[in-house]
C-alpha positions as CSV (number, residue, x, y, z in Angstrom):
1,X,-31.9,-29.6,110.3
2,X,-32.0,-26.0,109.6
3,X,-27.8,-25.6,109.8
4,X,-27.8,-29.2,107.0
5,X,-30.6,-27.5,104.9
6,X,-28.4,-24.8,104.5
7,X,-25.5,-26.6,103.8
8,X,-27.5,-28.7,100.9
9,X,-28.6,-25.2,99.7
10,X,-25.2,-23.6,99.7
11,X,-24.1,-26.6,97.4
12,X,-26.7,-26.6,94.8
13,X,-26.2,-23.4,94.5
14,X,-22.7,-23.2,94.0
15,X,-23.0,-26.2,91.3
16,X,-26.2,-23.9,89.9
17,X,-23.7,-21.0,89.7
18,X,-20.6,-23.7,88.8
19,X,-23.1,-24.5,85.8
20,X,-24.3,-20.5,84.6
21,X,-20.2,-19.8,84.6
22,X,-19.9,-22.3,81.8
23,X,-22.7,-21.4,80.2
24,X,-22.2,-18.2,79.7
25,X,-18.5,-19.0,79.0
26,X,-19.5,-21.0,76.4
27,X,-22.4,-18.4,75.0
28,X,-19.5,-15.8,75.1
29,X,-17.2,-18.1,73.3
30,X,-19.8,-18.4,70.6
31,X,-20.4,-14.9,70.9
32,X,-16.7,-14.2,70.1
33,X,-16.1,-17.2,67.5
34,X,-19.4,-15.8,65.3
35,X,-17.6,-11.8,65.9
36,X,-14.5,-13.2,64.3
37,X,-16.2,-15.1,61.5
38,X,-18.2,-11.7,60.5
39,X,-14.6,-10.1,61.4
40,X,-13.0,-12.4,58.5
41,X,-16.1,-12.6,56.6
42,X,-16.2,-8.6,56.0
43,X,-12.4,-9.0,55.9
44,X,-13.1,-10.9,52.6
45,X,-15.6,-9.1,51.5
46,X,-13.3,-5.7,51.6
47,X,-10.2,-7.4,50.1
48,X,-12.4,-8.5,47.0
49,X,-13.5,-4.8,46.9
50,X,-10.3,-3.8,47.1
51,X,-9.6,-6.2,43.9
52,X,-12.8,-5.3,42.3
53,X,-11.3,-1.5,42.6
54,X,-8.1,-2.1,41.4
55,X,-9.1,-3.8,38.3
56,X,-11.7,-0.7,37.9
57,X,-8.9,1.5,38.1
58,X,-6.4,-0.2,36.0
59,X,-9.0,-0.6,33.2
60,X,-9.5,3.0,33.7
61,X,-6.2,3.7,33.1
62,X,-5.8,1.8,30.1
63,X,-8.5,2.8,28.8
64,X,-7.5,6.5,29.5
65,X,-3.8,5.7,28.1
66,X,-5.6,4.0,24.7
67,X,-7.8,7.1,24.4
68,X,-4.4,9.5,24.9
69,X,-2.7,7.1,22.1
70,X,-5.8,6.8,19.6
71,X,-5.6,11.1,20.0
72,X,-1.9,11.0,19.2
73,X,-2.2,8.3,15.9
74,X,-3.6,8.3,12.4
75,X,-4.4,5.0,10.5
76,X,-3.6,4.8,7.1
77,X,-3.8,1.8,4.8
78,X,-1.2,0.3,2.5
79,X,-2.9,-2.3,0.0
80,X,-0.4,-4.6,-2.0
81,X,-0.1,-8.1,-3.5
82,X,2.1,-9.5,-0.9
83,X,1.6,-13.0,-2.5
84,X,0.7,-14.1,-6.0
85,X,2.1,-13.1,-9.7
86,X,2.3,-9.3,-9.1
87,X,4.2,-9.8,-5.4
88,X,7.5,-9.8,-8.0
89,X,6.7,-6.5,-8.4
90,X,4.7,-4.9,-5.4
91,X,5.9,-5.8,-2.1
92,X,9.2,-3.1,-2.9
93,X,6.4,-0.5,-3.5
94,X,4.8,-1.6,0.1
95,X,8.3,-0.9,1.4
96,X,8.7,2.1,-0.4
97,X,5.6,3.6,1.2
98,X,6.5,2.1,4.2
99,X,10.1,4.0,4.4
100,X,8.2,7.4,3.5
101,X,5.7,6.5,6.9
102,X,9.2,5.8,9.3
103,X,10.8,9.0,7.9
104,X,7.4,10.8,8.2
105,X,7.1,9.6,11.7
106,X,11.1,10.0,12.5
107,X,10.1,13.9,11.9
108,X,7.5,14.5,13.8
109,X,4.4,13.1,12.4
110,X,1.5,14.3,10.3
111,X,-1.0,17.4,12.2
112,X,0.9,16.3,15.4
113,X,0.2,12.7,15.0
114,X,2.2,9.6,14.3
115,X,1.4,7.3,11.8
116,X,0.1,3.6,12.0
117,X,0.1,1.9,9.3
118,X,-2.2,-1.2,8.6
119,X,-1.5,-3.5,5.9
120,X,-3.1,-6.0,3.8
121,X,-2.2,-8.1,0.9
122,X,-4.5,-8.1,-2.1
123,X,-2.9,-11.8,-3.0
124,X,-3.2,-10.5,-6.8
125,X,-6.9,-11.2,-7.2
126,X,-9.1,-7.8,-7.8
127,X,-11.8,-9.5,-5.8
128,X,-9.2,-9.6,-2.5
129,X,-8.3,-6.0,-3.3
130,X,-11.8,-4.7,-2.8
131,X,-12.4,-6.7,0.1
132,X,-9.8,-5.4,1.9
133,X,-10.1,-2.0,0.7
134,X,-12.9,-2.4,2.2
135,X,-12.3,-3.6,5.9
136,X,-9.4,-0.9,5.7
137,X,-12.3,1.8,5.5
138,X,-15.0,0.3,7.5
139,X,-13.6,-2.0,10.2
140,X,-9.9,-0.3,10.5
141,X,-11.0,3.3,10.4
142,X,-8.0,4.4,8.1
143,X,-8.0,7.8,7.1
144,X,-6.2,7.2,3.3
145,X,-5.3,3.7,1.5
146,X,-1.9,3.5,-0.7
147,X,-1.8,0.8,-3.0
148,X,-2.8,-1.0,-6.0
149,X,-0.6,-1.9,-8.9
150,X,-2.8,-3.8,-12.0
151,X,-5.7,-1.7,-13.4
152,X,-8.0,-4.7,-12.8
153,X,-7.3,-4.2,-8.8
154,X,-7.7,-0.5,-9.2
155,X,-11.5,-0.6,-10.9
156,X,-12.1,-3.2,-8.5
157,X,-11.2,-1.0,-5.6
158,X,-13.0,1.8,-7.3
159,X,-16.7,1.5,-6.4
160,X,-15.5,1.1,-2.9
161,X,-13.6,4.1,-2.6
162,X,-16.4,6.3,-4.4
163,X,-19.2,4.4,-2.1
164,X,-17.4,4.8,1.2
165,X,-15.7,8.5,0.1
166,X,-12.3,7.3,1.1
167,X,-9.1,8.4,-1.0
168,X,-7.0,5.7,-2.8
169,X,-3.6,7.0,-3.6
170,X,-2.9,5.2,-6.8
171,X,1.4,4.6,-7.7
172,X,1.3,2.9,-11.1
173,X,1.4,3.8,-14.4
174,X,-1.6,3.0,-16.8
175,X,-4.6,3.2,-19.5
176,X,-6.2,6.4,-18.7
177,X,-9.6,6.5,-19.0
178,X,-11.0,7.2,-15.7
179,X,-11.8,10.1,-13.4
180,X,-12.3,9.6,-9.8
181,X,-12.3,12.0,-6.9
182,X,-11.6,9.6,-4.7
183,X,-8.2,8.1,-6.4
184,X,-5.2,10.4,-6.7
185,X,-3.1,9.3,-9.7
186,X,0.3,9.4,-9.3
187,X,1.3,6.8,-11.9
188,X,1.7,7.8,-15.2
189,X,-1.0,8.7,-17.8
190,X,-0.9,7.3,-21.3
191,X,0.6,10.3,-22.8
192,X,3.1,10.5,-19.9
193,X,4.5,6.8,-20.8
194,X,3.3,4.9,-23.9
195,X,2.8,7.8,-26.0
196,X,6.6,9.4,-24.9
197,X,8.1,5.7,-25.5
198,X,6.4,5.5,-29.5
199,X,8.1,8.9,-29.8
200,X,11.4,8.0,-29.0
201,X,10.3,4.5,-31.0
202,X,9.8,6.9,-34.5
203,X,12.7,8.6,-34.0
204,X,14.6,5.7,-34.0
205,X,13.3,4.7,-37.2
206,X,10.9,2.0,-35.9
207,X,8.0,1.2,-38.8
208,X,6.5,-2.3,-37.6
209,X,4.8,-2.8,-34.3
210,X,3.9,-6.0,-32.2
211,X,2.1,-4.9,-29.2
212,X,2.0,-7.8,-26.4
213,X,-0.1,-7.8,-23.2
214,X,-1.4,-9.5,-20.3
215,X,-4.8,-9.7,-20.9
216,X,-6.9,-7.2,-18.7
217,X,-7.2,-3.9,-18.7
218,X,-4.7,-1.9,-19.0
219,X,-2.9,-3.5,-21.9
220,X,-5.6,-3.7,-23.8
221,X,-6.5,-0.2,-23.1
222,X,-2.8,1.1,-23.9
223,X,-2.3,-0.9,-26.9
224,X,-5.6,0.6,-28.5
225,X,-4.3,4.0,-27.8
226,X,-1.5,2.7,-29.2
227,X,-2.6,1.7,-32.5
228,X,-4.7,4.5,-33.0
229,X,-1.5,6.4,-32.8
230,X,0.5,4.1,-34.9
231,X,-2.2,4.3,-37.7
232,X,-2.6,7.6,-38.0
233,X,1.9,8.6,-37.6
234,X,1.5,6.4,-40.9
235,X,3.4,3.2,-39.4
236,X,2.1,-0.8,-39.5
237,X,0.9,-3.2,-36.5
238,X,2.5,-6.1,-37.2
239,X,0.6,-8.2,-34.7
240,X,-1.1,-7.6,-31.3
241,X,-1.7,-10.9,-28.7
242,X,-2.9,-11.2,-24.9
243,X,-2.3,-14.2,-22.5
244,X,-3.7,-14.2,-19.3
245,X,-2.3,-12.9,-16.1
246,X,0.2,-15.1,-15.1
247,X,0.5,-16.9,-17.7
248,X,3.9,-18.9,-18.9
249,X,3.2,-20.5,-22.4
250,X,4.2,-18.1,-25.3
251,X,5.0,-20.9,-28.3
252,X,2.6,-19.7,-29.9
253,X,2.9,-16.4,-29.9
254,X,6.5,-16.3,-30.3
255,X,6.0,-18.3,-33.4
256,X,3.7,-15.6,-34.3
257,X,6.0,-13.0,-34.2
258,X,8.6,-14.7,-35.9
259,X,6.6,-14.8,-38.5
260,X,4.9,-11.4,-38.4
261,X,8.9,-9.7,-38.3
262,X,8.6,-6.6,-36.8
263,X,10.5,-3.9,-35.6
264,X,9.8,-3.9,-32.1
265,X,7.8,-5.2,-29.6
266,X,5.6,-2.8,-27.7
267,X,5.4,-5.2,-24.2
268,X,2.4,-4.7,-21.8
269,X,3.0,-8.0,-19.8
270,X,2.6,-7.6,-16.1
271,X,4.3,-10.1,-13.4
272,X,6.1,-13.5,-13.6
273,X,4.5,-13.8,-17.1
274,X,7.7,-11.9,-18.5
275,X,10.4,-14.0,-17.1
276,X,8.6,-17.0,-19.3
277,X,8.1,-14.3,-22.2
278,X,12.3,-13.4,-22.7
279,X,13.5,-17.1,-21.7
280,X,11.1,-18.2,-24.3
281,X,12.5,-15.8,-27.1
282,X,15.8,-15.9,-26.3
283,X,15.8,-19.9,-27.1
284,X,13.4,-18.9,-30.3
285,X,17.0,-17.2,-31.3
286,X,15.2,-13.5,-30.9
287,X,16.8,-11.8,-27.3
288,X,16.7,-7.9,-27.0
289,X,20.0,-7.3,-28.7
290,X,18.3,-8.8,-31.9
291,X,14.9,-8.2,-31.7
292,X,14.1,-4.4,-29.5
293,X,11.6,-4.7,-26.6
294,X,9.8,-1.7,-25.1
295,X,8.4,-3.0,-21.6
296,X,5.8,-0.6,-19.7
297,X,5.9,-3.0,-16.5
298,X,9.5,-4.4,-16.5
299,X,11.8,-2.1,-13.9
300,X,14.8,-2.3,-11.6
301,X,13.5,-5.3,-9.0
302,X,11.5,-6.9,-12.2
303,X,15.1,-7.0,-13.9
304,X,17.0,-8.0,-10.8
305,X,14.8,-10.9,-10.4
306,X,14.2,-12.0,-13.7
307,X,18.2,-12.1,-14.0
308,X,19.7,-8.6,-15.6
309,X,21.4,-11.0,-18.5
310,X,17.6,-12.0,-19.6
311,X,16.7,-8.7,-20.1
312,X,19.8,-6.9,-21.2
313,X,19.7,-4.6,-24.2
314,X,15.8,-4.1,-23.6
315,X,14.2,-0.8,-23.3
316,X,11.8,0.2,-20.8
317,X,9.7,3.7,-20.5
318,X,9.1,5.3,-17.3
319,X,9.0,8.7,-15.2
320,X,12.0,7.4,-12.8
321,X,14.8,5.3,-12.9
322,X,17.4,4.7,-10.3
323,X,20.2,6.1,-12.2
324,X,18.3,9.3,-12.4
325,X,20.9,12.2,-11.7
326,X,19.0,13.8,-8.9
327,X,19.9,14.9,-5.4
328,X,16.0,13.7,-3.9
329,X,16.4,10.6,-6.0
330,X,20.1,9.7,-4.4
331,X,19.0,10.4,-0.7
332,X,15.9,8.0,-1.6
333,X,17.7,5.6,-2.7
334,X,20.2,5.5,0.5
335,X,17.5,6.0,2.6
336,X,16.1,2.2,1.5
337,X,19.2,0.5,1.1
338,X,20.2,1.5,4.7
339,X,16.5,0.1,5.9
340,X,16.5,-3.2,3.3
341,X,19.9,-3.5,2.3
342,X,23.0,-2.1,0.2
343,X,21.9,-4.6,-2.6
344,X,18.3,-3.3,-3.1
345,X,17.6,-1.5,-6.2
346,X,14.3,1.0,-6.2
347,X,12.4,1.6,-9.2
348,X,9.2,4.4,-10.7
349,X,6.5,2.7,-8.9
350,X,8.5,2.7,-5.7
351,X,9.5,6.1,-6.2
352,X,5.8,7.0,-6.6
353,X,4.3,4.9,-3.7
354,X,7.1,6.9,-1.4
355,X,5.9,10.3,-3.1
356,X,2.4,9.6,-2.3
357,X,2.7,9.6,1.2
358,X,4.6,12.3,1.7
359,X,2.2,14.2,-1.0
360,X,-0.6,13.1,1.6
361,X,0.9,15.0,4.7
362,X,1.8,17.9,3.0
363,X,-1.8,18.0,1.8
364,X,-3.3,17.1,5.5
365,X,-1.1,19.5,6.9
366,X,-2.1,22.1,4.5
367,X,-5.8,21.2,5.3
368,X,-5.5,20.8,9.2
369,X,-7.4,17.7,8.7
370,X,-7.5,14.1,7.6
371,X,-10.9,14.3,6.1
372,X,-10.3,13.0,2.2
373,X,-12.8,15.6,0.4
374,X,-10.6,18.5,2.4
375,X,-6.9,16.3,1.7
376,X,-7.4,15.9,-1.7
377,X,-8.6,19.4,-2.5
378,X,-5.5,21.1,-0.7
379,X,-3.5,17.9,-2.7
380,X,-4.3,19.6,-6.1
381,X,-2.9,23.2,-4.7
382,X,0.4,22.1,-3.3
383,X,3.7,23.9,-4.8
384,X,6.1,22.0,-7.2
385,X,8.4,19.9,-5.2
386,X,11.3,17.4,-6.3
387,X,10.5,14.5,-4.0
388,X,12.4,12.4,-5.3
389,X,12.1,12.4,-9.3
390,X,12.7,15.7,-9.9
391,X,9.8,18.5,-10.2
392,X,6.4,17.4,-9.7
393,X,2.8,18.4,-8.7
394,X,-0.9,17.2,-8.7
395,X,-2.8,19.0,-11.5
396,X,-6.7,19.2,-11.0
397,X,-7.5,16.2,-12.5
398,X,-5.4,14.7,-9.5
399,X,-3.5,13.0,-11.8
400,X,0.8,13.7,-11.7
401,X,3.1,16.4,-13.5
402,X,5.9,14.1,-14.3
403,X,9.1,14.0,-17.1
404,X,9.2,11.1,-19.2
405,X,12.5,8.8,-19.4
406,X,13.2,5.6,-21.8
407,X,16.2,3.8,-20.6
408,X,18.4,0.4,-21.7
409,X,18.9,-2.1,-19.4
410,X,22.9,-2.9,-18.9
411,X,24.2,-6.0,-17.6
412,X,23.8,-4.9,-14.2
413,X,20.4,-4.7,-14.2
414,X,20.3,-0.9,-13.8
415,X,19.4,1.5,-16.9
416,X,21.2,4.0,-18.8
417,X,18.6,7.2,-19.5
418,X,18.8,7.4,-23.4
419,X,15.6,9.8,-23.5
420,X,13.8,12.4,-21.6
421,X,10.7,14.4,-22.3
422,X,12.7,18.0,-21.4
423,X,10.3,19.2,-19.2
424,X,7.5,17.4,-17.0
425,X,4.3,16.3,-18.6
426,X,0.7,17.9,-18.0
427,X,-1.5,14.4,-17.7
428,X,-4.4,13.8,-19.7
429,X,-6.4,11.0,-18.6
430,X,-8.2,10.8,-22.2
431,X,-6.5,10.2,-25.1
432,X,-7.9,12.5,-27.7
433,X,-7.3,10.2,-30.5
434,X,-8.5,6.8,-29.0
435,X,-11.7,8.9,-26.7
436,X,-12.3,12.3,-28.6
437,X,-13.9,14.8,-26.7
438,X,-13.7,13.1,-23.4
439,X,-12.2,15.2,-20.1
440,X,-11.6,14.8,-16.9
441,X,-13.1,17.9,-14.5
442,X,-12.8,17.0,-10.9
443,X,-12.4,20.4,-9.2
């Protein structure tokens, strides 16, 4: 009994042993399969670190290479009408400035810094102008705007400039009448232009004038200087009409002046309005080489558009014209046919929209800074310089030194200089005739 006992013993407990071998097989297999799992789980978990860190680190690094390209840029703004009546005449002047920033650039930059430009279209509506003057301040961060061409756009702009203290560089010729800080004026002043063009207009003998003008500001301002002047020189106004911006129907006043007969028409029309204005006389039997037209707003691109046989025999009065003898003026002129081709013609706000920018870095070099209160003061000290329209420099008004010029158009479309001032031009912004006792005292 004893020796079977033990045999029955000896099997259950092999089958008892038999049995904790696969148990703890199997808890060692579960053992090993949950090791792996936490293996692969923190597997996981390191690889999305690993992602997590790389996309730290690459943000870093653009964020680092943004900071080390904001440090090596300056913003400016260039404000035009792109689209819109006045486009005819201001999208050259936006590639004007924008020729002066690539050349700029090309040598170097401006206090170590290249420039950016940022640029908006004003779409020929005052109200867009200071909207996006505006945004160029505020939301872009530029340092300086370059722009504007109608005086309407300008005062529009103007409250912004003066609110915000930015610095409008101003290209165009106009009314005078105004004083900012924060606008330089490059364009010409009243007796840089009008005033220069009813010289030359008594010397020839004129007697009758018909002054003609978009209406808004600045030909309504010019043409009262104007007859203020032609009053007391002892001369007649034959006649003085407005249409509005833009506007193409001149019947009327074309049967006005046929009727009125004067000696010359004094034209303040800005845009597309004067294509309608000459084709309209020119079937009324009255073209330039019959009846004399002074334009203040008509210039190379206006003619070149327009068509130069429309406009041929008219007179224009302005501080530049292409044909201008001058070695600045030539390289300019290369200079922007080579960027916007051998067929482009450039004209005096172009001229002054390029000379603005460059008149800018000279000034924030001369400052060390880009702040506009310390720009515009070291603006007003800068040497004379021919740019590119012979000798010129910012008095303390921060209004332009400039010569005057009238000129014909020929059938090219270009114009032969007939008449030049002798000497460049102090700028008054107040006429002392039409505002007695009025000055401009900035610095």
């Amino acid at each position: 009994m004893v020796t079977v006992t033990t045999a029955v013993l000896t099997c259950e407990n092999r089958e008892t042993a038999k049995a904790l071998t696969h148990r703890h097989i199997e808890e060692l297999q579960s053992k090993v399969k949950d090791l792996l799992k936490n293996l692969i789980e923190k597997k996981r978990a390191a690889q999305q670190r690993l992602v997590q860190i790389t996309g730290v680190c690459a943000a870093l690094a653009l964020l680092t290479q943004g900071q080390a390209l904001a440090q090596d840029t300056v913003k400016v703004g260039v404000l035009h009408s792109l689209t819109g009546t006045m486009a005819i005449s201001e999208v050259t002047v936006k590639n004007a400035t924008m020729l002066a920033i690539d050349e700029i650039n090309a040598a170097g930059g401006v206090n170590g810094k290249q420039i950016v430009p940022v640029v908006e279209d004003g779409a020929s509506e005052p109200g867009t102008f200071a909207q996006k003057a505006q945004k160029l301040i505020e939301e872009d961060n530029v340092v300086t705007v370059f722009g504007g061409w109608t005086s309407a756009s300008r005062k529009a702009m103007l409250p912004v400039f003066e609110r915000l203290h930015g610095l409008l560089w101003y290209p165009v010729q106009f009314e005078g009448n105004e004083c900012s800080p924060d606008i330089m004026y490059s364009g010409a002043q009243p007796n840089q232009q009008i005033l220069p063009a009813l010289e030359w207009a008594k010397q020839k003998g004129y007697k009758r004038y018909f002054l003609l003008g978009s209406d808004y500001v600045f030909p309504r301002t010019a043409n009262l200087i104007l007859k203020k002047h032609i009053l007391h020189d002892g001369m007649e106004l034959a006649g003085e009409e407005y249409v509005p911006l833009g506007g193409t129907d001149f019947s009327a006043i074309v049967n006005k002046i046929q009727a009125a007969k004067p000696d010359i028409i004094f034209n303040t029309l800005n845009g597309d309005s004067n294509v309608s204005f000459f084709k309209q006389m020119a079937a009324a039997g009255l073209p330039s080489s019959k009846l004399p037209v002074m334009s203040f707003s008509i210039a190379e691109p206006e003619a070149k558009a327009m068509g130069p046989s429309l406009v041929q025999g008219s007179y224009a009065a302005w501080n530049y014209f292409q044909t201008l003898d001058d070695p600045a003026s030539k390289k300019f002129v290369a200079a922007y046919q080579a960027k916007f081709g051998a067929d482009s013609v450039v004209d005096d706000p172009m001229a002054h929209g390029y000379l603005d920018v460059y008149e800018w870095a000279a000034a924030a070099t001369a400052a060390k800074s880009f702040d506009p209160a310390k720009v515009r003061a070291a603006a007003v000290k800068l040497p004379w310089k021919d740019i590119v329209m012979g000798k010129t420099k910012f008095a303390a008004n921060q209004s332009l030194y400039q010569t005057a010029y009238v000129g014909q158009l020929d059938p090219t479309g270009q114009f032969t200089i007939l008449w030049n001032s002798g000497k460049p031009i102090y700028p008054e912004p107040y006429d002392p005739l039409a505002f007695p006792g009025k000055k401009c005292v900035i610095h």
